[in-house]
TORFI-320563 format. One record per residue (C-alpha): residue number from 1; x, y, z. Coordinates in steps of 0.05 Angstrom, whole numbers, plus 5000, padded with zeros to 4 digits. Example, Ala and Ser with C-alpha at 12.3 -4.5 7.8 and 13.67 -1.06 7.14 Angstrom:
// TORFI-320563
node num:1 | x:5246 | y:4910 | z:5156 .
node num:2 | x:5273 | y:4979 | z:5143 .
//
This chain:
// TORFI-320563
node num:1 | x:4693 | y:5246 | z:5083 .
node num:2 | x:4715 | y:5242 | z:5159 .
node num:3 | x:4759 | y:5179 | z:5153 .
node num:4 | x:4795 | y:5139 | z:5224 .
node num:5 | x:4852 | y:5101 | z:5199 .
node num:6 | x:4881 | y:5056 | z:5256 .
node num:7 | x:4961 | y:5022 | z:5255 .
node num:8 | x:4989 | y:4978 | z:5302 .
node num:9 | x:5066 | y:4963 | z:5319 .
node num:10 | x:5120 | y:5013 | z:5338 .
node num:11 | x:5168 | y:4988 | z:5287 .
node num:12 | x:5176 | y:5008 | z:5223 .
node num:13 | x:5157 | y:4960 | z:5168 .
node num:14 | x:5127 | y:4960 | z:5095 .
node num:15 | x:5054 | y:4964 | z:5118 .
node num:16 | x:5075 | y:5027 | z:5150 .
node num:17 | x:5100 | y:5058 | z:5088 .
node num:18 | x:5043 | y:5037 | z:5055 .
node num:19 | x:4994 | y:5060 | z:5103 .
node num:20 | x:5039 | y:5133 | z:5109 .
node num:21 | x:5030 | y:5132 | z:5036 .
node num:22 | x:4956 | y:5125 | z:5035 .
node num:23 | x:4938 | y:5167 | z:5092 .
node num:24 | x:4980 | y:5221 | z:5057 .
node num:25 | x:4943 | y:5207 | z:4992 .
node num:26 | x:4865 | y:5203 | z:5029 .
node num:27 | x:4884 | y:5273 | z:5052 .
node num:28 | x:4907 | y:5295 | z:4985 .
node num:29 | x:4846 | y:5270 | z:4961 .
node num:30 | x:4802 | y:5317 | z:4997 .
node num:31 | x:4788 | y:5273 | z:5053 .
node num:32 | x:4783 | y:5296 | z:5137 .
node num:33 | x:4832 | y:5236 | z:5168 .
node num:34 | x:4865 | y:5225 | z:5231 .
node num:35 | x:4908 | y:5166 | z:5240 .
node num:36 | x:4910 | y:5131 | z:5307 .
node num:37 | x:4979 | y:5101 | z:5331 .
node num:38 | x:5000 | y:5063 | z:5387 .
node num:39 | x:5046 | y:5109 | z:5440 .
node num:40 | x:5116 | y:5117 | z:5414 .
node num:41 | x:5116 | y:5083 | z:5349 .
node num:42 | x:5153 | y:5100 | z:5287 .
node num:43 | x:5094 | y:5113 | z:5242 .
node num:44 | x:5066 | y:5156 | z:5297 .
node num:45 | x:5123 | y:5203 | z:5285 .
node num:46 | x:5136 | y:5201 | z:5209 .
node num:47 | x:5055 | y:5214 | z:5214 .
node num:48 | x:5057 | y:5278 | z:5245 .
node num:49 | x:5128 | y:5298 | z:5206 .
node num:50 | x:5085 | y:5295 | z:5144 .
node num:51 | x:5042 | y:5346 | z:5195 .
node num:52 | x:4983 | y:5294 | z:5190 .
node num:53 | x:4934 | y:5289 | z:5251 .
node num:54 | x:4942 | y:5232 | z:5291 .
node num:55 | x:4921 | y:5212 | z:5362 .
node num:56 | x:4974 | y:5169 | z:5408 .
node num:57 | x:4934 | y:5103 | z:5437 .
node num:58 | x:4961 | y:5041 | z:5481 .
node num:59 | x:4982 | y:4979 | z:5449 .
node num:60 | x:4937 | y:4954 | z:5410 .
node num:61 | x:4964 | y:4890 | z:5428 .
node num:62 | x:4984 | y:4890 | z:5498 .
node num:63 | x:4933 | y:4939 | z:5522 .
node num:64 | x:4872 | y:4919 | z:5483 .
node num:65 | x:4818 | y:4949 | z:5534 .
node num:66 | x:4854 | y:5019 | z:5538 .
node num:67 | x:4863 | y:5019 | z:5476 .
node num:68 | x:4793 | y:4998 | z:5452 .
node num:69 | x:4779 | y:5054 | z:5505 .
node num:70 | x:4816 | y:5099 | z:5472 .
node num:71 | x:4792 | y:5101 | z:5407 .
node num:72 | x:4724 | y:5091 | z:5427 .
node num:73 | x:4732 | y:5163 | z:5456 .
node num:74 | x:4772 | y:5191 | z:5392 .
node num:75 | x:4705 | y:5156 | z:5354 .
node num:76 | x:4656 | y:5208 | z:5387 .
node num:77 | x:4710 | y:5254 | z:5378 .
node num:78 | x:4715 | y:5248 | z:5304 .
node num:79 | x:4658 | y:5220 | z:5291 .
node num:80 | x:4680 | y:5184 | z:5228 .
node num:81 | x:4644 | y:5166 | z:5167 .
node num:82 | x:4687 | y:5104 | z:5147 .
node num:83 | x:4746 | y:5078 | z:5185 .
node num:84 | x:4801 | y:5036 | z:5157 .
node num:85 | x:4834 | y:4984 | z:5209 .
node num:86 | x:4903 | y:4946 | z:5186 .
node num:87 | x:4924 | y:4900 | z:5226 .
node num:88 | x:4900 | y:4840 | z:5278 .
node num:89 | x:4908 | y:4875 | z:5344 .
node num:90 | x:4875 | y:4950 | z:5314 .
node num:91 | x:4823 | y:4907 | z:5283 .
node num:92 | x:4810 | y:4870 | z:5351 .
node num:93 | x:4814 | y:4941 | z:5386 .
node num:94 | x:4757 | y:4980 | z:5332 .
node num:95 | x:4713 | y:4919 | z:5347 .
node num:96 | x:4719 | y:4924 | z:5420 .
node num:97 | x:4704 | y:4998 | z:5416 .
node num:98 | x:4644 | y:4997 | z:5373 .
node num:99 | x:4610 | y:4968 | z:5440 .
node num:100 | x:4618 | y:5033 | z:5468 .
node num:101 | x:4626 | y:5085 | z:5406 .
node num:102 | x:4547 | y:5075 | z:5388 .
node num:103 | x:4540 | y:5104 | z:5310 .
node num:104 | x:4557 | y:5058 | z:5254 .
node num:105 | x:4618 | y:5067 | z:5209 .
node num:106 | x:4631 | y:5034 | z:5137 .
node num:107 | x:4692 | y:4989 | z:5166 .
node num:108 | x:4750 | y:4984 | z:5112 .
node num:109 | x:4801 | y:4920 | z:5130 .
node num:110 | x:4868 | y:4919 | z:5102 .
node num:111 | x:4911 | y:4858 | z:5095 .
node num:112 | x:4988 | y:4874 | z:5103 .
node num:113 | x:5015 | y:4810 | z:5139 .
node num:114 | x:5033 | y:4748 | z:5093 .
node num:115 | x:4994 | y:4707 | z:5151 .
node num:116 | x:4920 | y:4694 | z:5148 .
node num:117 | x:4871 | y:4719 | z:5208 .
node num:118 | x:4862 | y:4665 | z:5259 .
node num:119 | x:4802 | y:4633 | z:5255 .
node num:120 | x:4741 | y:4639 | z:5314 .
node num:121 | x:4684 | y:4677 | z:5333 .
node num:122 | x:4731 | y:4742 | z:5336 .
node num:123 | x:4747 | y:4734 | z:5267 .
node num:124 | x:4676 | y:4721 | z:5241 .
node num:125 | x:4647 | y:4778 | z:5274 .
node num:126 | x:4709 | y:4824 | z:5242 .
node num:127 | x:4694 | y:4801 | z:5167 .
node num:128 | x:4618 | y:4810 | z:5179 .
node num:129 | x:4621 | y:4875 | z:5208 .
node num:130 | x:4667 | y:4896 | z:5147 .
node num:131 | x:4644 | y:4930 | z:5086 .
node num:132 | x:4709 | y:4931 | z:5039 .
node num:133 | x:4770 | y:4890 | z:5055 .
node num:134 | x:4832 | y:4908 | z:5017 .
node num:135 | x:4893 | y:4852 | z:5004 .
node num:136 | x:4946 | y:4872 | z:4979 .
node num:137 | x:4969 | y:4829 | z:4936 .
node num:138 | x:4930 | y:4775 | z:4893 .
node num:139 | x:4966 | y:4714 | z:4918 .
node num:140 | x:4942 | y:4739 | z:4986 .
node num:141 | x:4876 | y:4741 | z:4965 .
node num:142 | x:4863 | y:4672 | z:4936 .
node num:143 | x:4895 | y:4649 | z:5000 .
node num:144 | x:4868 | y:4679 | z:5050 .
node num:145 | x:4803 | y:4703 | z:5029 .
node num:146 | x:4783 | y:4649 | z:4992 .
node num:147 | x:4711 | y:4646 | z:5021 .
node num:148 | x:4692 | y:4716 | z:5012 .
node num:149 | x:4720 | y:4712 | z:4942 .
node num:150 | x:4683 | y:4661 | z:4920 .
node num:151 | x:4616 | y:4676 | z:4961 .
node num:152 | x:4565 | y:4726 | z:4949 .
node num:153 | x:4604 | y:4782 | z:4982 .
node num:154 | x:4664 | y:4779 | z:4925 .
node num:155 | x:4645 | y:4855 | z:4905 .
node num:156 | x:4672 | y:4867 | z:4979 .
node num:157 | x:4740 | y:4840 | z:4969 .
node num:158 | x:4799 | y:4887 | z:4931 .
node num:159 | x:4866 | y:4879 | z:4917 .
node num:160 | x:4901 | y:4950 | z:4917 .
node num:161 | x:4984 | y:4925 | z:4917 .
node num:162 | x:5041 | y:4972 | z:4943 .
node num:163 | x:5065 | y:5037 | z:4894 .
node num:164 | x:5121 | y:5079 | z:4883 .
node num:165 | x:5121 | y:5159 | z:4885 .
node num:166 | x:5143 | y:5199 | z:4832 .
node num:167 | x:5186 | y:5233 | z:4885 .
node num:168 | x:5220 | y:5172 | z:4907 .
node num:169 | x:5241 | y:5156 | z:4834 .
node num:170 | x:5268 | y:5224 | z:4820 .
node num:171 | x:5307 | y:5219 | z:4888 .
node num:172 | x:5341 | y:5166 | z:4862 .
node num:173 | x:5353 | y:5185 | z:4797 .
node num:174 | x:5389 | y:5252 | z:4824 .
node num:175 | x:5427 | y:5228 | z:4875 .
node num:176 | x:5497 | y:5233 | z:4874 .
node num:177 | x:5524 | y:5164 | z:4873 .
node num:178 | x:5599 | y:5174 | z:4890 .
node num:179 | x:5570 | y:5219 | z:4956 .
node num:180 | x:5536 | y:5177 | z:4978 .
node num:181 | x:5584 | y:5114 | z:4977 .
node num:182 | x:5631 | y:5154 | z:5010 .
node num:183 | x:5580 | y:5173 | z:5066 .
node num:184 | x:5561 | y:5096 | z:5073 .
node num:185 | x:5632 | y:5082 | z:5072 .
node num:186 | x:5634 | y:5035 | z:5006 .
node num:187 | x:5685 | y:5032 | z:4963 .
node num:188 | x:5675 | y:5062 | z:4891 .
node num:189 | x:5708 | y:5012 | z:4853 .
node num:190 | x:5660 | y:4948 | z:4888 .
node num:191 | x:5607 | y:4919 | z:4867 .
node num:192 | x:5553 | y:4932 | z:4920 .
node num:193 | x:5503 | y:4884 | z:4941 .
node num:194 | x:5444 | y:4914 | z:4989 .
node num:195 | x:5390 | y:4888 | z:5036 .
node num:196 | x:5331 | y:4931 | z:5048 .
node num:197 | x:5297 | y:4907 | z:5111 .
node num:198 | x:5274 | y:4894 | z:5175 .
node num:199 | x:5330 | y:4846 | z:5212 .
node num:200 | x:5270 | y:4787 | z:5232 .
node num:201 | x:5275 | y:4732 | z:5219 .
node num:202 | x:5218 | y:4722 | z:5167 .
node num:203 | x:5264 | y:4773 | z:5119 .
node num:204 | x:5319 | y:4710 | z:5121 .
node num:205 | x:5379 | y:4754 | z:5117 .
node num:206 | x:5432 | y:4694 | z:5147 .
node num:207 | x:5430 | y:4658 | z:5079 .
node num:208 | x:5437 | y:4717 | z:5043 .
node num:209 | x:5500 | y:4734 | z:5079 .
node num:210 | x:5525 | y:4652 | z:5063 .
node num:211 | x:5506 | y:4660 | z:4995 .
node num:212 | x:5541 | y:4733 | z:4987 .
node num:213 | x:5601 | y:4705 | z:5024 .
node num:214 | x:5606 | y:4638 | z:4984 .
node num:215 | x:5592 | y:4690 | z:4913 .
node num:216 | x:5641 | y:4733 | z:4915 .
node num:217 | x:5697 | y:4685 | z:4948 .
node num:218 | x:5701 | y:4633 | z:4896 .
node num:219 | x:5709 | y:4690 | z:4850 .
node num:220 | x:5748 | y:4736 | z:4878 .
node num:221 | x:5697 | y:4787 | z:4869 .
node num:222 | x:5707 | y:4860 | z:4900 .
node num:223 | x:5633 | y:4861 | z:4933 .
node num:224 | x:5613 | y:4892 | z:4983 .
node num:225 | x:5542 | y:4867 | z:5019 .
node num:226 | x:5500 | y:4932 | z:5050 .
node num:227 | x:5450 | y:4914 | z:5101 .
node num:228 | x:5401 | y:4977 | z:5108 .
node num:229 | x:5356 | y:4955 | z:5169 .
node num:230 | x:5350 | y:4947 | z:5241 .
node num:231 | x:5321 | y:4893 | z:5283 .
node num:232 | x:5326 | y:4838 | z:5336 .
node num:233 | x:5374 | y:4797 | z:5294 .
node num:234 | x:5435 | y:4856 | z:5289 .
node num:235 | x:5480 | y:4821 | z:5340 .
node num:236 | x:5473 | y:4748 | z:5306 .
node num:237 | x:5480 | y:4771 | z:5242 .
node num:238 | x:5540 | y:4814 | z:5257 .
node num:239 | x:5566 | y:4744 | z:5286 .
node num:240 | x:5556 | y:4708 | z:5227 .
node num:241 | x:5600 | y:4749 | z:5183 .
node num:242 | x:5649 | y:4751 | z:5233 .
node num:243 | x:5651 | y:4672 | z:5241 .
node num:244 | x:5640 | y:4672 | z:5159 .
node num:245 | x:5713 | y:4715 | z:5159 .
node num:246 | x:5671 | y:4772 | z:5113 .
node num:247 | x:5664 | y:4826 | z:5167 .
node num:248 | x:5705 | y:4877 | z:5122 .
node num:249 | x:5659 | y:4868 | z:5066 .
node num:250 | x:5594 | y:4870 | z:5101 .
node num:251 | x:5574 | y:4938 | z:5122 .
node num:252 | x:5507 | y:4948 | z:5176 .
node num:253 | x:5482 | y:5010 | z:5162 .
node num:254 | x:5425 | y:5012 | z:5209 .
node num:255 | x:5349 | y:5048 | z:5194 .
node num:256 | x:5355 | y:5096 | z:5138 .
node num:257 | x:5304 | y:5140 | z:5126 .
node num:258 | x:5343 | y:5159 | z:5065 .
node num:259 | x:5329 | y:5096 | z:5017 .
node num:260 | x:5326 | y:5134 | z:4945 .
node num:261 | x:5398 | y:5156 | z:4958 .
node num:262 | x:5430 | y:5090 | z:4993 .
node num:263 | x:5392 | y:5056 | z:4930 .
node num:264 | x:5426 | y:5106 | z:4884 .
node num:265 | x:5495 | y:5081 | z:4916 .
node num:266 | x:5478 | y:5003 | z:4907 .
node num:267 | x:5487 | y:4955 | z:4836 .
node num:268 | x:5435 | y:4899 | z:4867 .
node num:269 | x:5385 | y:4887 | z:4910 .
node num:270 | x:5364 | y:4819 | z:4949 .
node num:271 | x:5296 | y:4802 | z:4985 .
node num:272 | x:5301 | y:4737 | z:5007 .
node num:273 | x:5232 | y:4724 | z:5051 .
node num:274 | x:5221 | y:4665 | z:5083 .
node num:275 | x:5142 | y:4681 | z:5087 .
node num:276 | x:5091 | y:4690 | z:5029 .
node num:277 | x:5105 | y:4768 | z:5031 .
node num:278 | x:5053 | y:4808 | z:4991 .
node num:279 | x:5081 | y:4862 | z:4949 .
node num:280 | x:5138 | y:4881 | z:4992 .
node num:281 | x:5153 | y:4954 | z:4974 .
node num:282 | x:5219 | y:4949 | z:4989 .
node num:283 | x:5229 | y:4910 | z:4921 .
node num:284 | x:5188 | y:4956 | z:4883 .
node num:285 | x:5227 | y:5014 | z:4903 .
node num:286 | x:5300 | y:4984 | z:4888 .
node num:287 | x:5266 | y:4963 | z:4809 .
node num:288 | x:5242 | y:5031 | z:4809 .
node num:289 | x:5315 | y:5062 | z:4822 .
node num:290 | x:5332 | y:5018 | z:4763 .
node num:291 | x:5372 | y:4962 | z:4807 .
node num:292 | x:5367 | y:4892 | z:4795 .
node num:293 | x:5340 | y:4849 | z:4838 .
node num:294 | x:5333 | y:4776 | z:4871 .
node num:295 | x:5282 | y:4751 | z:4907 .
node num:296 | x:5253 | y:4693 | z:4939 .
node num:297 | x:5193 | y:4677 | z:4895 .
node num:298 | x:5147 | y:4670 | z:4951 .
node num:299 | x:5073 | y:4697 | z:4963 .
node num:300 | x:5054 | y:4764 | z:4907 .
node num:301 | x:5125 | y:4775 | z:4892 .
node num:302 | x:5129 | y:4733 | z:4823 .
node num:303 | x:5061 | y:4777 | z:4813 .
node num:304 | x:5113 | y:4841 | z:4798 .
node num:305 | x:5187 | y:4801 | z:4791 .
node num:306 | x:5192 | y:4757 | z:4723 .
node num:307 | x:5245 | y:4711 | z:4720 .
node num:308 | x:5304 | y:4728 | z:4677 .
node num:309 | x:5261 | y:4795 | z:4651 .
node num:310 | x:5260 | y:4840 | z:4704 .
node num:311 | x:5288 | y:4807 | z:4758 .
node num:312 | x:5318 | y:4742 | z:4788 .
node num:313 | x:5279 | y:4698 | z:4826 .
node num:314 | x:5300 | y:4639 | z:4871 .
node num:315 | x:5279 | y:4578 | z:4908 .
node num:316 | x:5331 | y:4546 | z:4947 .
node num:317 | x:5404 | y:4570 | z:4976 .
node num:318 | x:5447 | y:4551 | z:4906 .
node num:319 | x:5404 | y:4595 | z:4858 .
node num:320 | x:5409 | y:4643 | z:4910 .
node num:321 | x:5485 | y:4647 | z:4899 .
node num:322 | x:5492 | y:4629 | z:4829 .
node num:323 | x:5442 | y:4697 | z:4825 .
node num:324 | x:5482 | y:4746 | z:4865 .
node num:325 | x:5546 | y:4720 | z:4830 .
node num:326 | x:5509 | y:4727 | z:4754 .
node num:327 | x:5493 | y:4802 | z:4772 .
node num:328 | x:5567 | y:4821 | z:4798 .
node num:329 | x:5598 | y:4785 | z:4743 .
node num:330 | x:5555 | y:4806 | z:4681 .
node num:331 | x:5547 | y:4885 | z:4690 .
node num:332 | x:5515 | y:4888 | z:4624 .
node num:333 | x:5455 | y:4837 | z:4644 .
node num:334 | x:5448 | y:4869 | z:4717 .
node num:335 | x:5440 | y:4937 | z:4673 .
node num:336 | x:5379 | y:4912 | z:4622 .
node num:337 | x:5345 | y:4878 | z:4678 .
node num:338 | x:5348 | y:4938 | z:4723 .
node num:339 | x:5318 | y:4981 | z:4662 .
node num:340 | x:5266 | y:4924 | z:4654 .
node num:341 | x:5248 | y:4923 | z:4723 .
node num:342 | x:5241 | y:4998 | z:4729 .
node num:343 | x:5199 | y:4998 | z:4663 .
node num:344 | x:5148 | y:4948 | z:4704 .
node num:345 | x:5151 | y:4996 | z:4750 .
node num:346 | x:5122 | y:5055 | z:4726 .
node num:347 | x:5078 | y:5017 | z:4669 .
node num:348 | x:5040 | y:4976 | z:4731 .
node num:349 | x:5065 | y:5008 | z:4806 .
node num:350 | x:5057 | y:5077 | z:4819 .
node num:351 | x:5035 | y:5105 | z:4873 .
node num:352 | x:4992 | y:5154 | z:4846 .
node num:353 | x:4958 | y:5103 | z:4804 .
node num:354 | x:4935 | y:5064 | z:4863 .
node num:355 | x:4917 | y:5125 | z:4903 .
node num:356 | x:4869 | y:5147 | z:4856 .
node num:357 | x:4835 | y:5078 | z:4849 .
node num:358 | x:4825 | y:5082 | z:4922 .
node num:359 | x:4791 | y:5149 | z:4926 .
node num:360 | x:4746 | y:5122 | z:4867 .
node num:361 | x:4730 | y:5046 | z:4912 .
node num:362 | x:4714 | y:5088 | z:4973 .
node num:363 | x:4673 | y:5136 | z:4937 .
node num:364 | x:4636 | y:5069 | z:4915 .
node num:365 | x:4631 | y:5042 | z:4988 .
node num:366 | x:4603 | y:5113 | z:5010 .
node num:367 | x:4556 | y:5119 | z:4951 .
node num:368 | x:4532 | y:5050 | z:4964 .
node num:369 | x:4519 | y:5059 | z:5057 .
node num:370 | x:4538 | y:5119 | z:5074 .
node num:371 | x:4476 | y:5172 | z:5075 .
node num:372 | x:4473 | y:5202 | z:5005 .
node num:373 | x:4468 | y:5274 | z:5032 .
node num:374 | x:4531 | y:5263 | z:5060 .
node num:375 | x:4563 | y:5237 | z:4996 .
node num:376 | x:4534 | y:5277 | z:4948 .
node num:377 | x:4553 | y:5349 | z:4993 .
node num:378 | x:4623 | y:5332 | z:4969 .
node num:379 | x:4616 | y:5312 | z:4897 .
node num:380 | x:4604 | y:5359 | z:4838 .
node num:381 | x:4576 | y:5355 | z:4770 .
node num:382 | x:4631 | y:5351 | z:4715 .
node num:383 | x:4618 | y:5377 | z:4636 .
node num:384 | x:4549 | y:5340 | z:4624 .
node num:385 | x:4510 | y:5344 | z:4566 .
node num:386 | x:4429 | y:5326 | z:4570 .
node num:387 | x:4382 | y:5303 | z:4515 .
node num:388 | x:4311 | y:5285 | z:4523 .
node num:389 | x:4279 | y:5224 | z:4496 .
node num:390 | x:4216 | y:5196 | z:4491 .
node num:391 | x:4197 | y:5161 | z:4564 .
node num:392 | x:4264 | y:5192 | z:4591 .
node num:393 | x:4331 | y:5222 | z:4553 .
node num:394 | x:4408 | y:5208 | z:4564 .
node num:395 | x:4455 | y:5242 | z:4598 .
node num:396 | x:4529 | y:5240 | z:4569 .
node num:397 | x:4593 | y:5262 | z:4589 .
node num:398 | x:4645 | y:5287 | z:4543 .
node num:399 | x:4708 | y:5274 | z:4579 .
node num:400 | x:4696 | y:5199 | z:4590 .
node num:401 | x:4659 | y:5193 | z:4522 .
node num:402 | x:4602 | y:5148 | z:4572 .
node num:403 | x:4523 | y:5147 | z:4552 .
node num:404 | x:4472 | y:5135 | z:4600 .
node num:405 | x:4407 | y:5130 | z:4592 .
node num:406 | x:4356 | y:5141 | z:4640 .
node num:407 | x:4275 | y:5144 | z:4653 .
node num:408 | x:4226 | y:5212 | z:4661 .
node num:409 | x:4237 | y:5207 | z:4724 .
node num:410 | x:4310 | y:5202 | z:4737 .
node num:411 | x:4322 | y:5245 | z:4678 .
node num:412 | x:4283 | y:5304 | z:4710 .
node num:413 | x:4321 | y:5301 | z:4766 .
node num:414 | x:4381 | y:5305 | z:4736 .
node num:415 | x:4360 | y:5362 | z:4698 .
node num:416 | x:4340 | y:5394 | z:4754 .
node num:417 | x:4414 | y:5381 | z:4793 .
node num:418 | x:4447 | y:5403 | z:4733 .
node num:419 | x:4410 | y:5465 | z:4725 .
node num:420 | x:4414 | y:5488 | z:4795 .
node num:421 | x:4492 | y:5462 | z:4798 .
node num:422 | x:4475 | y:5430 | z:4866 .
node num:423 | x:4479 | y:5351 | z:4877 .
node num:424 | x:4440 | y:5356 | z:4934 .
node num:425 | x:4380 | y:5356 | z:4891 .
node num:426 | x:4396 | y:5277 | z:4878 .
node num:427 | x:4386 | y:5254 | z:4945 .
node num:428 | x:4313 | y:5270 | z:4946 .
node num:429 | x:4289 | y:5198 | z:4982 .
node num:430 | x:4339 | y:5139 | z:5010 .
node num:431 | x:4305 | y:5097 | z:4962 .
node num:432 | x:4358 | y:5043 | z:4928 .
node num:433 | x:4340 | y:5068 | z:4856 .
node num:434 | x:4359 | y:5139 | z:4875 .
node num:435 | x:4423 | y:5103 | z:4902 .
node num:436 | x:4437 | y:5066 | z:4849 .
node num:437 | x:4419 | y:5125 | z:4804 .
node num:438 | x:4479 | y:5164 | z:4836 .
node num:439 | x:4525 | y:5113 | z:4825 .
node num:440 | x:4508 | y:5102 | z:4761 .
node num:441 | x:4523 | y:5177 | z:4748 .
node num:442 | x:4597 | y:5170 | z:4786 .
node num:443 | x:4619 | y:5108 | z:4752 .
node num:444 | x:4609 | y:5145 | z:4683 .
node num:445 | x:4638 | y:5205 | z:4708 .
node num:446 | x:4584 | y:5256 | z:4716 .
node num:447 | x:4594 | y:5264 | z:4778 .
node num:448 | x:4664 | y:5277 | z:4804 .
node num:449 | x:4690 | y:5294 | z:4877 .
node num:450 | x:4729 | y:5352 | z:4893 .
node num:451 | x:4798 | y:5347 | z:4899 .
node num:452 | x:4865 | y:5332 | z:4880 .
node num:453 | x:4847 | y:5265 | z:4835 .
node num:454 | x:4776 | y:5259 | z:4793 .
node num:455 | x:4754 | y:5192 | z:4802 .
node num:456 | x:4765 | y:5154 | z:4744 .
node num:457 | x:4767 | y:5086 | z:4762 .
node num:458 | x:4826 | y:5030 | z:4745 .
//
């Protein structure tokens, strides 16, 4: 399918890895998608490193009209089949530009930020133009899409959460731990302490440097803290530690594009969010490079992070230190719960997992509004087997062990499909049991698409 993806903002944040990720994984899938970015941004360029198509708009926030503009024009261009908006301003933008783009695409709205959509008459008109909305994590979606949840339209709300590549763990697994603490300029024999993020102030990184400081002082702990991040608050952060006495153990390291390998160098990892973050990847990753971790246990992160058994989390500014000085002082306990927290990882957040479920819900959205010649021209038949029946017959499909059975009617033209290897043959009228029919036939696994991943559901 011909998919527009649009992301806002010119930093780099976790919605932008998530949404590199899944652009990367739509086009794996078999899918036609170009990505549109505002002018200069940092997902623009990791976009087109990945040698993905993308097309350069204005702000999506401070130029709204030229940017509506703009991607009303890429629209014709393109001419998409679904498009997948991701944040306020993009969302705002695609609206805008629907007024002048004049064909009708299934609208796909992803929920990244831990705040909810402001309400009003721009909001409404979003959520009724939308077909699927994705949140992404489940504490998100009780909270801020509580109405469609529990309306009529529930079968339009998903929760696909954040996922780790099976690069990114074998990165980090292969790394070479003493190179890269020389490189980052840590000492080998210290315990290492790291944030991972942006330096905003929702990502609460001051107390985490009072809570490090007051750790490893009353101990006498050889610690050093790693801050892996840039952002607006560098200068008052650097001040802190200066004023806090602690500027030889706290090390600003800036962006790093290189996170397997500074997580490789690291014993712990702290998130400590001041906002009811969703599934912050960040987290994910450092459990999936087998490093313990604290966190705030704010908005979906107790969804991934159990207390005490894969992970630490904390409330208030004195479990925060007592939980940064438990992991540098018991090396054995940091150990099991960074093996328990990387076991979570790859038994409920992989990348690939979530991928896959995606290609299989849009493949449901198309089947369901998109014209089913369109669908249907790039699905194939798998290993089927047919058997009539009196009034009708069954068709059945080995590799998912699933039984349908159908009427004369449908079962003919299945035959018929079958026979003649060409899916076409099922989109002989628009009429909703024909629709139905097909996705009947995809849910069970007759029907696959062509591609890297088979759809196969959760």
């Amino acid at each position: 399918m011909r998919i527009l993806v649009t992301v806002s903002d010119q930093v780099w944040g976790g919605k932008h890895r998530y949404m590199l990720d899944t652009v990367c994984g739509l086009s794996e899938g078999g899918h036609a998608v170009t990505t549109v970015v505002e002018r200069h941004s940092a997902v623009g360029a990791a976009l087109r490193e990945a040698g993905l198509p993308t097309v350069d708009v204005p702000s999506f926030g401070g130029e709204r009209d030229a940017a509506a503009a703009a991607l009303a024009d890429t629209a014709r261009a393109e001419r998409p089949q679904i498009v997948c908006v991701t944040g306020r301003h993009d969302s705002a933008a695609w609206v805008a530009s629907e007024e002048a783009y004049q064909e009708r695409a299934a609208l796909v709205l992803y929920r990244h930020s831990a705040f909810p959509l402001a309400p009003g008459p721009e909001t409404d008109r979003l959520l009724a133009r939308t077909s699927l909305i994705v949140a992404t994590s489940h504490e998100q979606a009780d909270r801020q899409f509580a109405g469609v949840k529990d309306g009529d339209a529930a079968d339009r709300l998903e929760v696909i959460t954040s996922g780790v590549s099976q690069e990114f763990m074998e990165r980090a697994a292969t790394a070479d731990r003493s190179s890269v603490r020389r490189e980052l300029g840590l000492r080998s024999e210290d315990f290492v302490l790291a944030v991972v993020a942006r330096l905003s102030w929702e990502k609460n990184i001051g107390p985490v440097i009072d809570a490090f400081a007051e750790a490893v002082l009353d101990e006498d702990i050889a610690a050093t803290l790693l801050v892996a991040g840039d952002g607006p608050l560098l200068a008052d952060l650097q001040k802190q530690t200066a004023d806090l006495g602690i500027s030889d153990r706290v090390r600003f390291a800036g962006h790093r594009d290189d996170i397997p390998e500074v997580l490789s160098a690291v014993d712990a990892v702290v998130l400590n969010s001041n906002v009811p973050e969703t599934g912050p990847l960040a987290l994910k990753e450092a459990m999936a490079a087998a490093r313990p971790v604290v966190a705030a246990a704010v908005g979906g992160i107790p969804e991934f992070v159990t207390h005490e058994v894969n992970g630490l989390l904390v409330e208030n500014q004195d479990q925060l230190r007592d939980a940064i000085g438990r992991l540098a002082l018991d090396e054995a306990f940091a150990a099991d719960l960074g093996r328990r927290g990387r076991d979570a990882i790859l038994t409920g957040h992989r990348l690939d997992r979530r991928i896959e479920y995606l290609l299989w819900r849009l493949d449901l959205l198309a089947i369901g509004v998109l014209p089913l010649r369109d669908v249907l021209a790039e699905l194939e038949w798998d290993a089927v087997r047919l058997r009539d029946d009196s009034g009708g017959g069954f068709v059945f499909v080995p590799r998912t062990s699933q039984l349908l059975p159908v009427d004369a009617t449908a079962h003919e033209l299945v035959t018929r499909s079958v026979g003649a290897a060409d899916t076409l043959l099922l989109a002989v009228t628009g009429e909703p049991e024909h629709r139905e029919l097909v996705l009947q036939l995809y849910c069970m696994g007759a029907l696959t698409r062509r591609g890297r991943f088979a759809g196969r559901g959760r």
